[in-house]
PyMOL commands that place a pseudoatom at each C-alpha (Angstrom):
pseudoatom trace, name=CA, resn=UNK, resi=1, chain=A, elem=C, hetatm=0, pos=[17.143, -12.165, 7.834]
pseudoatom trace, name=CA, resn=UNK, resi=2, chain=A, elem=C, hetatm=0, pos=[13.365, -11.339, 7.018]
pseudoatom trace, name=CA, resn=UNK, resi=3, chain=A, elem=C, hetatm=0, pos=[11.717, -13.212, 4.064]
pseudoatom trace, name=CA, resn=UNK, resi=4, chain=A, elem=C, hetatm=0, pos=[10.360, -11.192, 1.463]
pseudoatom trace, name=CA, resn=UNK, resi=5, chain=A, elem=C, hetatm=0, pos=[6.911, -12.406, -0.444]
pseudoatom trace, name=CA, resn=UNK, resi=6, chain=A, elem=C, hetatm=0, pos=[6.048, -10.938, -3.584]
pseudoatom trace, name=CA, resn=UNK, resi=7, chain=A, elem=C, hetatm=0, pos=[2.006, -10.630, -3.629]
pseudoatom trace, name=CA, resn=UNK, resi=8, chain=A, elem=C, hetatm=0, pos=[0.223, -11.498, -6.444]
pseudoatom trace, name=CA, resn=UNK, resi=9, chain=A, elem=C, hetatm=0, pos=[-2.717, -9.316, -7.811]
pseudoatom trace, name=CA, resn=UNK, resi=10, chain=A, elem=C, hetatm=0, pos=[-5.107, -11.919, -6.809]
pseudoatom trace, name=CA, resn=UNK, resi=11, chain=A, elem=C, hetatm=0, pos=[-4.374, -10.253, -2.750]
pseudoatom trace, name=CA, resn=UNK, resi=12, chain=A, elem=C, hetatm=0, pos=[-5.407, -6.685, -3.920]
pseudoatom trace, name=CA, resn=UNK, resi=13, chain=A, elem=C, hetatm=0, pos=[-7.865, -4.417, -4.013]
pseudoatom trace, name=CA, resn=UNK, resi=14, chain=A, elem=C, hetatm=0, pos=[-8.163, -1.134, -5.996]
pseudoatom trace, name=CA, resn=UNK, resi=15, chain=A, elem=C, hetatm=0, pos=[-6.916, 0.626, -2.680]
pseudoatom trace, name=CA, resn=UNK, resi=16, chain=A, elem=C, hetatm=0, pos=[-3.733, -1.490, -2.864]
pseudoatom trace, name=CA, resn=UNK, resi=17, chain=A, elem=C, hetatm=0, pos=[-3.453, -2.653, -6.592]
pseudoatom trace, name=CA, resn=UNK, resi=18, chain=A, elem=C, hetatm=0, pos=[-0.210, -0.499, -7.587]
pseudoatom trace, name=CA, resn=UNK, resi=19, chain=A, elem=C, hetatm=0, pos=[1.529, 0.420, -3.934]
pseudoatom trace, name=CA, resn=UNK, resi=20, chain=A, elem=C, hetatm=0, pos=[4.623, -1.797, -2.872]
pseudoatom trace, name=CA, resn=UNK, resi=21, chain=A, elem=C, hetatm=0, pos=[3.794, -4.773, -0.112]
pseudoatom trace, name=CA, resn=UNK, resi=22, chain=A, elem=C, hetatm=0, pos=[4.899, -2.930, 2.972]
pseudoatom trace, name=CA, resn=UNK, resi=23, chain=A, elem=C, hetatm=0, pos=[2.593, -0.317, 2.466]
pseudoatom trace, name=CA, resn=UNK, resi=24, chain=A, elem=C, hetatm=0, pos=[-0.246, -2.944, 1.472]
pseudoatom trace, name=CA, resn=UNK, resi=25, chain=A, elem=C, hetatm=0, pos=[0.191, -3.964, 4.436]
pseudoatom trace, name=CA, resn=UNK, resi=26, chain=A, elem=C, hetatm=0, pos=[0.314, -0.698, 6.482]
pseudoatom trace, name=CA, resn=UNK, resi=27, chain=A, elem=C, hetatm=0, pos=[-2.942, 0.115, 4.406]
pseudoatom trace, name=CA, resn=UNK, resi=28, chain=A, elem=C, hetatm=0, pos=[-4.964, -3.163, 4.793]
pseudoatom trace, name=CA, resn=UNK, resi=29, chain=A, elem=C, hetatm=0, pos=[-4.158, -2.818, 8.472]
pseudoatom trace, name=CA, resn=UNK, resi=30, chain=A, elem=C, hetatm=0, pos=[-5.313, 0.772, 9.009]
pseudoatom trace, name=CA, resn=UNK, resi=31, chain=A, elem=C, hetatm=0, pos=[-8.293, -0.118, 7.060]
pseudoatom trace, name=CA, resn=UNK, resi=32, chain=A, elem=C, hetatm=0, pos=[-8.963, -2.980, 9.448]
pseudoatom trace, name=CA, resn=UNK, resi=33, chain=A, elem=C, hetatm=0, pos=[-8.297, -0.058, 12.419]
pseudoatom trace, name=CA, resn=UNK, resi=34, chain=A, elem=C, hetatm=0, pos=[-11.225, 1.590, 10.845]
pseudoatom trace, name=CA, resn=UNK, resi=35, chain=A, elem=C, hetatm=0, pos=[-9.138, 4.551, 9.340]
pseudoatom trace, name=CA, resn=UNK, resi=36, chain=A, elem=C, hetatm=0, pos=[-11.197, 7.205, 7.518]
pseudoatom trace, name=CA, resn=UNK, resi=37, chain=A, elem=C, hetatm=0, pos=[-11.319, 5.849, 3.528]
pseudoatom trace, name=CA, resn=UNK, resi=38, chain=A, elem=C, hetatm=0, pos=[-10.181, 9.183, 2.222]
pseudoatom trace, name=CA, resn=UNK, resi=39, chain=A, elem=C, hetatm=0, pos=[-7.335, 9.285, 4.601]
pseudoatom trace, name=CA, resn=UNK, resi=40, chain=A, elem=C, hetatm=0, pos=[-6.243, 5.953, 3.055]
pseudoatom trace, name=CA, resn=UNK, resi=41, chain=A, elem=C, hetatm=0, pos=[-6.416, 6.758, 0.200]
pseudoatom trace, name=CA, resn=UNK, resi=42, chain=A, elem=C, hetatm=0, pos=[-4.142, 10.273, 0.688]
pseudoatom trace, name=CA, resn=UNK, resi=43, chain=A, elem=C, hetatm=0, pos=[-1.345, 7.686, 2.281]
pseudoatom trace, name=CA, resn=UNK, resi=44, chain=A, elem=C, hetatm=0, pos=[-1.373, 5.421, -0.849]
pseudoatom trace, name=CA, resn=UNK, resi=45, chain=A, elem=C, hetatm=0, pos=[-1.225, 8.453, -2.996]
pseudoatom trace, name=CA, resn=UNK, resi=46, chain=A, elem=C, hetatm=0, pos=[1.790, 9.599, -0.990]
pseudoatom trace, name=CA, resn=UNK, resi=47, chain=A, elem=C, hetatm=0, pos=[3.006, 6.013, -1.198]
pseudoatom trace, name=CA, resn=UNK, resi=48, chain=A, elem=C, hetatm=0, pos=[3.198, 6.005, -5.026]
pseudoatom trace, name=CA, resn=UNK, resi=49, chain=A, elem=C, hetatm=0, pos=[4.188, 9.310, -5.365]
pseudoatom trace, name=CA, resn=UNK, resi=50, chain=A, elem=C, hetatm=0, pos=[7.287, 8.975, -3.197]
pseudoatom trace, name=CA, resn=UNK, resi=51, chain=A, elem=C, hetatm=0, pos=[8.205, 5.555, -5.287]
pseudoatom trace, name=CA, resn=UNK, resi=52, chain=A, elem=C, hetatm=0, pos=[8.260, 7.708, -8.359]
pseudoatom trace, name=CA, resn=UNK, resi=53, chain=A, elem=C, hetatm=0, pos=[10.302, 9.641, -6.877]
pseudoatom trace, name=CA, resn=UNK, resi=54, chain=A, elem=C, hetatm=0, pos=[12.861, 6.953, -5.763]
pseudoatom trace, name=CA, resn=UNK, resi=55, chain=A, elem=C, hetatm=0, pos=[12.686, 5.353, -9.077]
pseudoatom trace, name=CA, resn=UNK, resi=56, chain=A, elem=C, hetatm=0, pos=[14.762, 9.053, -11.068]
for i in range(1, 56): cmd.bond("trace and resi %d" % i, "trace and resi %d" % (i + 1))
show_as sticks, trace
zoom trace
């Protein structure tokens, strides 16, 4: 069984201050990969917007 962390808001940035940790993750990672900016910033849009979504 995997162990979960909860990051604090110390380990973000404003590109990952409200997405969950797996997709913190997935976005520091990409950004590291050298991913266009605005193209990380669509994902973490998506990101949120499908969490809202889960969350009615």
């Amino acid at each position: 069984m995997a162990i979960r962390a909860v990051l604090s808001d110390e380990d973000r940035d404003e590109l990952t201050k409200d997405v969950n940790d797996l997709d913190k993750v997935y976005l520091e990672n990409m950004k590291k990969d050298g991913i266009d900016p605005s193209l990380l910033e669509q994902f973490r849009d998506l990101s949120l917007e499908l969490d809202q979504k889960e969350d009615k």
